[in-house]
Each structure stands twice: as C-alpha cells, then as structure tokens.
C-alpha angles and dihedrals in degrees: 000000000000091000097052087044091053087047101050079047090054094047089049100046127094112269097231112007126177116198113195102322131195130176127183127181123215110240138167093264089046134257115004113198111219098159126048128185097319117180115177141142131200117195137216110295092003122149099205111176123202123210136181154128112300111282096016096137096258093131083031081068103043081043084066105039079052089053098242099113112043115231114249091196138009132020126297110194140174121201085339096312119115120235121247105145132344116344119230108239094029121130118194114200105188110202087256116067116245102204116147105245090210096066132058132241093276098047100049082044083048084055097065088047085054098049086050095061089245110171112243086244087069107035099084098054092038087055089047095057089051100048076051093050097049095038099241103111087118087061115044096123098047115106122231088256085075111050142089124252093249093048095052093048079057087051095052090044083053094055094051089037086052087053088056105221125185101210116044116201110189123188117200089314102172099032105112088057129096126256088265109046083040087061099042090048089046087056094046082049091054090046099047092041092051087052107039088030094210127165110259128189106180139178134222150154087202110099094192104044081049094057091044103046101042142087083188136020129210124188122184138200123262111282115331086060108233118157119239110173130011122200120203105207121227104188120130112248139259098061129190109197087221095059097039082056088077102046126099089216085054093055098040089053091050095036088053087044086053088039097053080045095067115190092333128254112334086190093062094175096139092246111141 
C-alpha cells in the first residue's frame, strides 16, 4: 500500500520542482551567491527554456537538479524525490560534445544502452531505431573525427536518448554551431521531443532558439539568479525557426524577453 501511495505522489508531482532554492560558491574573497530563491516546476513532457546574462547561475542551476552542486538553501526534487545526489533517468547534454574519439557512432550510442541496464537482446534493435531516429543509420561505423559538428551533437543526443532519461538538461548544447547547423539541430531536437516526450529543461544565450524551442521561458536576473519574467509561448508546433522569423507573434515574444534583459550581466565573470 506504501508503495502504491509513493508511486501516485511521484505521478502527481511535478516533474522537476525547485523550492526556494539558494546556491553559494566558496571563493577567495568568501562566499559568492549565484542562486537565489529560485522556485520553479517543469511538468511531464515540458520543454522549459532558461535565459540570462552570462554567469547568471542558469547551469549552476541544472548542475544542482543533476545532483552535481548541493543546495544551500531550499528544496531540489525529481518525480517527488529529493535530491541528494544523482538522480536515476537524467541525461546531461554540456555545449561541447563528449563523444570518445576512440569509438564509432554506434559504440558511444551503445554507451548510453549499457549505462540503462538494456539487455544485450535488445540493444541492437534499440540502437536501430535511434540511428533512425537521428538520421545517422548510414553512419554507424563512422568515428567522431569524421564527422561534422552537428552530427556529433546527434551522436551525443543519441547517447543520453539511448540511456532513456526521463528528465533531459541541456546546457547550451548547441552553442558552439553556426546559425545554420543550430537550426537544423533545433529542429532534430523538436522532432525527436515530440516524439520521445521527454522533460527538457535547456539553456541558452540565443532569444530566438529559446522562443522556438519552448513550451515555457524562463528568464532570470543578472548573478545571483533570481527570476524575474516568465513567457509561455503560444505558438503552433511544429516550428521551424525560419518560418517563425517572419511572424509578428515570433518578434513580440523576443523583443519582451530583451526587454525583461535589460542591458545583459554587469558582473561578467564567466560563472554560470
């Protein structure tokens, strides 16, 4: 009967719920605040997007829902559980791509099968549907050396896809691309989402990869993080960033994300 009860408190929880939340880091000069009172849920299947001046605290933030920075303050919790180390379902994606030189598509996707626990019946056709999914079937074999920034970045969403999380935090994943292969990525990332419906929390400088890509937006204060406006974007799916250029809705939703930005992070010490 416990059991059952912890599970219907999972399922109607929040997926990802802050609560209050504080972080400092220890420096030379003391205690440096980088969270402040942060309260904030992400549902089931919800694409919530974070924005804010450079070392603002946003991937301080995702750093603590993962389990990897301890809360000074507040409550971090995943599907009703506090955190108080690594979550289990959660798949970090970092802006550069991680793969290990050393193995081919196939073997740094077959990482993340391994790390899930899937049964080396399933693997092969698990790893199929993502190549699939990713649309790199015709290059399983190829090594990260060869391949092209964008494609790597599909590579590394395979691994954490192929680890099956239930939560994805993404932190600036696609930063270091051009305007092309981002959008191209953003649009692989839409596609996949509205097919795997995972919960995403993601982070980005980028206004206009944040509108197009959320269901929420959150934007936060200069360092400590404190959030000061939240967008809920109405725009139909799916979305293709070129098209949404030309649309009024598009524009009013960037131009009152700039406008709650403000003139950008005075601190500019690179802390995120």
């Amino acid at each position: 009967m416990a059991a059952r009860d912890e599970m219907m408190a999972a399922a109607a929880a929040p997926r990802i719920l802050l609560d209050d939340v504080s972080i400092s880091y220890a420096t030379p000069r003391g205690r440096l605040p980088v969270v402040d009172r942060v309260s904030l849920a992400v549902d089931r299947a919800e694409f919530v997007v974070l924005v804010g001046p450079s070392g603002c605290g946003k991937s301080t933030i995702l750093r603590a829902i993962a389990g990897l920075n301890a809360a000074e303050s507040g409550i971090i919790s995943v599907d009703g559980k506090t955190v108080d180390g690594p979550p289990e379902h959660i798949g970090f994606m970092f802006q550069r791509d991680t793969l290990l030189p050393w193995l081919t598509v196939r073997g740094n996707i077959e990482v993340g099968l391994e790390l899930a626990g899937i049964a080396s019946i399933e693997r092969a056709a698990r790893l199929a549907d993502l190549l699939a999914l990713l649309r790199l079937s015709e290059f399983h074999d190829a090594y990260p050396a060869q391949l092209s920034g964008g494609m790597r970045h599909r590579v590394s969403l395979g691994r954490m896809l192929a680890y099956q999380p239930a939560v994805m935090l993404m932190d600036e994943p696609f930063g270091a691309l051009d305007f092309q292969t981002k959008a191209v990525m953003g649009r692989e990332l839409l596609r996949i989402w509205e097919t795997e419906r995972r919960s995403i929390l993601f982070v980005t400088h980028d206004i206009e990869e944040a509108v197009a890509l959320a269901d929420r937006v959150i934007v936060f204060s200069p360092r400590p993080a404190r959030i000061i406006a939240e967008h809920r974007i109405d725009l139909p799916r799916p979305r293709n960033l070129r098209t949404l250029r030309a649309s009024s809705e598009f524009t009013a939703y960037t131009s009152a994300i700039w406008q709650a930005l403000g003139d950008g992070d005075p601190a500019g010490d690179g802390l995120n």
